[in-house]
C-alpha positions as CSV (number, residue, x, y, z in Angstrom):
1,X,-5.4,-8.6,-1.4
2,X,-6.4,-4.8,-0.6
3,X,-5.4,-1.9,-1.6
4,X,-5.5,1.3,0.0
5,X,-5.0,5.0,-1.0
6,X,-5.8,8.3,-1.2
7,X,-8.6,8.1,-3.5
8,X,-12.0,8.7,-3.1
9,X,-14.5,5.9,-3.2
10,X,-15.9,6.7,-6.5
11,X,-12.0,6.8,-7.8
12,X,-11.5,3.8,-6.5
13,X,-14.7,2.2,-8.1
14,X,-13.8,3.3,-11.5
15,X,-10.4,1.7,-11.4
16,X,-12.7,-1.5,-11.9
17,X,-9.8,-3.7,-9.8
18,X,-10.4,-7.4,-8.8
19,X,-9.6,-6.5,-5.3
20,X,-11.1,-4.0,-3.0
21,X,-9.7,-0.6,-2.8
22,X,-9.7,1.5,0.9
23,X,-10.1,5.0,0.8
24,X,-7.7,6.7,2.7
25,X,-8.0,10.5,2.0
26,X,-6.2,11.5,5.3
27,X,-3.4,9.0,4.8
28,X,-3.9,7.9,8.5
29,X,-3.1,4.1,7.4
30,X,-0.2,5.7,5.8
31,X,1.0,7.7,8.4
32,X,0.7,5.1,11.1
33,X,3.2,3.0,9.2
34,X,5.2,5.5,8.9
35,X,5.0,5.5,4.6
36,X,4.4,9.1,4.2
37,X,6.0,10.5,1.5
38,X,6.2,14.7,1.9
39,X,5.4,16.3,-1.4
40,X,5.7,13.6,-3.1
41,X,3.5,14.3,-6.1
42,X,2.6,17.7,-7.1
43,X,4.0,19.1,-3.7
44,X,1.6,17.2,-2.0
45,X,2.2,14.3,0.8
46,X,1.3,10.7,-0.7
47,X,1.9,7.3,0.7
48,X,5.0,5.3,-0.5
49,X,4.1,2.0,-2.3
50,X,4.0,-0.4,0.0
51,X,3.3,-4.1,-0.1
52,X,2.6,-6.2,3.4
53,X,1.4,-9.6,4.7
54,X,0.1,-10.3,7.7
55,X,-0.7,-13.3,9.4
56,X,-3.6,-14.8,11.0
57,X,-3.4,-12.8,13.8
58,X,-2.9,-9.4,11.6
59,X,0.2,-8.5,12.5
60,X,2.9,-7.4,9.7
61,X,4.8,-10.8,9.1
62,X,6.6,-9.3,6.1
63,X,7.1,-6.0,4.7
64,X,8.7,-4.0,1.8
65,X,8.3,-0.1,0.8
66,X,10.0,2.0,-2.1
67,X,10.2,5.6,-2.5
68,X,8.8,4.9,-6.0
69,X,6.0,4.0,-7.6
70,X,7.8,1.6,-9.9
71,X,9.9,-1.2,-7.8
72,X,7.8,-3.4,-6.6
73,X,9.1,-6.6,-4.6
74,X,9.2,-9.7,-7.3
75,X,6.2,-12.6,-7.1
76,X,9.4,-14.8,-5.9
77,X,10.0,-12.0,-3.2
78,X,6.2,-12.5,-1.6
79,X,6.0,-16.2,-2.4
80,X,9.6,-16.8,-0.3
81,X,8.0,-14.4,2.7
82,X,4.9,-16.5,3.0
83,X,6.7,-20.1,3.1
84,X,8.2,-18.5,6.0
């Protein structure tokens, strides 16, 4: 698991997660996958929560975005992707 977002390394660092955290000031990641959400907090442009797995190879496999920080796909959800 990794996560990645528009915080700076130091931000990142303090949130003290058990995974890794990618820095991603510019939203590039987030613009490539087309998950940018315009003025979406404080009038400024922020990624939409996204949550993907990829496969050996690392290509997207499975993939689910919200507009909202909130929904996030259910454990189930994931575990039924990866069997797949």
């Amino acid at each position: 698991m990794v996560a990645v977002g528009k915080v700076t390394p130091e931000q990142a660092k303090s949130m003290a997660l058990p995974f890794p955290v990618l820095s991603d000031m510019e939203l590039t990641a987030a613009k490539k996958y087309g998950l940018i959400h315009e003025k979406g907090y404080m009038l400024q442009d922020v990624s939409r929560p996204a949550t993907f797995l990829l496969g050996p190879d690392r290509v997207i496999k499975w993939m689910r975005a919200a507009d909202n920080i909130r929904p996030r796909p259910a454990f189930e959800e994931i575990f039924e992707a990866m069997r797949r």
